[in-house]
C-alpha positions, -999 to 999 in steps of 0.1 A, spaced: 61 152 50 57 132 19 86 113 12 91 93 -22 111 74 -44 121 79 -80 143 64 -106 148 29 -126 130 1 -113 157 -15 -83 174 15 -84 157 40 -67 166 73 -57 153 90 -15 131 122 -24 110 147 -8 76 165 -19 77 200 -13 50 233 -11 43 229 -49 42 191 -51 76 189 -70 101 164 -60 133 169 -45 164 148 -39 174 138 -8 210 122 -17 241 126 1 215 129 29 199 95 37 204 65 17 169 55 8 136 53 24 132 27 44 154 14 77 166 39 100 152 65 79 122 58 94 128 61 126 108 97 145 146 109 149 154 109 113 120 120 104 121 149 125 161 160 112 144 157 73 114 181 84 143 212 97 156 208 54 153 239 33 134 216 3 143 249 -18 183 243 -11 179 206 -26 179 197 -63 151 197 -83 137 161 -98 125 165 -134 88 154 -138 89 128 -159 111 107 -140 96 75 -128 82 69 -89 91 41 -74 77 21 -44 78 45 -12 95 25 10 124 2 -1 141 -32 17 110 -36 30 110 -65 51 74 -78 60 45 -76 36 15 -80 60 -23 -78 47 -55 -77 67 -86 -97 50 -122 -85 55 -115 -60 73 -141 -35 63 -180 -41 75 -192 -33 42 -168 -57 20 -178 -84 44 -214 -85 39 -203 -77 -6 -181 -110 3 -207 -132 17 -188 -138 50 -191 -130 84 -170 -104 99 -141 -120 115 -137 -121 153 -96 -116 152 -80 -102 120 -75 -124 91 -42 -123 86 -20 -134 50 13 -116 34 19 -106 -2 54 -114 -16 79 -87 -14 84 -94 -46 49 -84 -59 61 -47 -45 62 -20 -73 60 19 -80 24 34 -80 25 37 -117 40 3 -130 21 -19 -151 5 -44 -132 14 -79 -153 -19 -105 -159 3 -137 -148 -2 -169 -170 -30 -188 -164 -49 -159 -143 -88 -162 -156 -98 -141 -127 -72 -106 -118 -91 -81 -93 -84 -50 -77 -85 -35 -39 -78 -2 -28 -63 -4 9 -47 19 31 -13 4 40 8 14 73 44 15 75 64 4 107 90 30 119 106 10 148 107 -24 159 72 -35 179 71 -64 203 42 -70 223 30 -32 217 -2 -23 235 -32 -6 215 -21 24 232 15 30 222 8 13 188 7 47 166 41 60 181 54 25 162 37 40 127 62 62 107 32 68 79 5 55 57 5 51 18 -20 40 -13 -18 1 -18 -37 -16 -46 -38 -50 -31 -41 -64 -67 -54 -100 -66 -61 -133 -86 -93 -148 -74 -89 -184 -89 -51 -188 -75 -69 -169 -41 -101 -192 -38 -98 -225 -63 -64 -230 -57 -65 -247 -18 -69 -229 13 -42 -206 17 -49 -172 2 -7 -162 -4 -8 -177 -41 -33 -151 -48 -16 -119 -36 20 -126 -43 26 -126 -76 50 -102 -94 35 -63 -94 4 -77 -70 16 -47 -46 13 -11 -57 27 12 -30 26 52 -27 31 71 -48 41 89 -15 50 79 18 34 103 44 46 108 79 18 99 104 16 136 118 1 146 88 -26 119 90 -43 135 122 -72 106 117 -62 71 96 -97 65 105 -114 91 84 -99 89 50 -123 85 18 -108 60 -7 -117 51 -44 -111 30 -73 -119 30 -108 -115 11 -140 -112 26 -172 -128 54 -158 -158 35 -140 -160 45 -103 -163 3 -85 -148 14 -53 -161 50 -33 -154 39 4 -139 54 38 -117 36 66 -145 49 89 -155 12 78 -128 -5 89 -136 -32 114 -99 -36 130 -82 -3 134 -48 8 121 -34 8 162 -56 -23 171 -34 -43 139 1 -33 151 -6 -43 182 -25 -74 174 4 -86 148 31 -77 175 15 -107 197 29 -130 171 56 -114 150 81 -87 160 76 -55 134 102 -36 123 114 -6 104 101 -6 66 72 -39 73 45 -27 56 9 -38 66 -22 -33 43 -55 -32 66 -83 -41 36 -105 -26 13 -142 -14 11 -167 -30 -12 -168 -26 -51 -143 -54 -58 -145 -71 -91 -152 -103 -75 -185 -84 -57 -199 -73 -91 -232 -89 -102 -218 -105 -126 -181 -105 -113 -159 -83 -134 -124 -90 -142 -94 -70 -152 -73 -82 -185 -47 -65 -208 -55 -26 -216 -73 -23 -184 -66 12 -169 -67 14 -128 -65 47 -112 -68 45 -72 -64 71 -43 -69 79 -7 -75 111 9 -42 131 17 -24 99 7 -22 106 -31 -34 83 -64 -18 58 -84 -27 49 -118 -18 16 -136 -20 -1 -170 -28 -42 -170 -5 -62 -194 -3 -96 -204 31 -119 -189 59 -119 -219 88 -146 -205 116 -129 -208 
């Protein structure tokens, strides 16, 4: 299933792709998309709907983030073979772990907003996994029964707050719109092989990033149960698991994104996200 959510920014709306890619509303039958929802026993009741018998969304409507109240904004650093050796650094011997704001979290589509003082705004495509029920001390082999999906995340970043700013990488990756997610969320049975999905990025219509997750140094399994050593997981934590080389800062020279930037991104079976970069106006 591809599950989504549409509407007004903080007011999003529980929906459901069907056959022909249109949306369809799923009110009056879960709340939202994230919580319980997510659990394989609700999954399993949305996959018996007739998506014919529920209401039509109109195309234009907006799509929000896929998962909402999301609780745990986990990322995974270097964690492609190729993007290491772009970076300069050694691949790491345990994942490198650091969380984006759940405030940074915003539809596929949304503007992504240069914050004040950023001199150095990047991009990353990653493929993001969503927790479906709560993981404590999870072995690498009952890991994906804790995955309810995977989505498109744009781990969007600012190198100068990132690198020149201390040692902590958070001030980075946490500022408002930072965090793409979706455009859909979809179920883990239909993502036979998380392993084996190409991915791309490009700006203003220049291909940087053409990568795979057959790349990926720490495997989508391996991170749940790796993070569920230190942290209990649960439904609606989101965890990003890196991106493959073609990152602004990897350019020769580095290439930075400013206002009128265009970003589309996508992963195989997982959908594309397109986003505009805009200066910060205070409010």
């Amino acid at each position: 299933m591809k599950l989504v959510r549409f509407g007004k920014s903080g007011h999003e709306q529980p929906g459901i792709v069907d056959d022909n890619g249109d949306v369809r509303s799923l009110e009056g039958i879960v709340d939202d998309i994230a919580n319980s929802t997510l659990a394989k026993s609700s999954l399993n009741k949305l996959k018996d709907l007739d998506l014919t018998s529920l209401k039509l969304v109109s195309a234009d409507t907006r799509i929000g983030p896929c998962v909402g109240n999301v609780g745990k904004f986990i990322c995974i650093g270097l964690n492609y073979s190729d993007h290491a050796a772009e970076s300069g650094m050694p691949l790491p011997t345990e994942p490198e772990v650091f969380t984006k704001a759940t405030s940074a979290i915003c539809g596929p589509d949304d503007d992504i907003i240069k914050p004040k003082n950023s001199t150095k705004l990047d991009w990353e495509v990653e493929l993001a996994l969503v927790i479906g029920k709560e993981a404590k001390y999870v072995s690498e082999e009952e890991a994906e029964d804790y995955i309810a999906g995977y989505c498109v995340c744009n781990d969007v970043s600012e190198r100068a707050f990132q690198l020149e700013r201390g040692n902590q990488w958070d001030k980075g990756k946490g500022c408002d719109t930072f965090g793409p997610i979706g455009p859909w969320l979809v179920t883990s049975d239909e993502v036979s092989d998380p392993t084996q999905l190409d991915m791309w990025l490009e700006v203003n219509g220049h291909r940087y990033q053409n990568g795979s997750t057959r790349t990926m140094v720490f495997k989508p399994a391996f991170i749940v149960s790796y993070l569920s050593q230190f942290m209990s997981l649960q439904p609606g934590d989101i965890i990003s698991t890196g991106t493959p080389p073609g990152v602004g800062l990897g350019q020769k020279p580095p290439i930075y994104l400013n206002a009128g930037d265009k970003i589309s991104l996508g992963i195989e079976k997982l959908g594309k996200q397109q986003q505009t970069v805009v200066d910060y106006q205070a409010k």
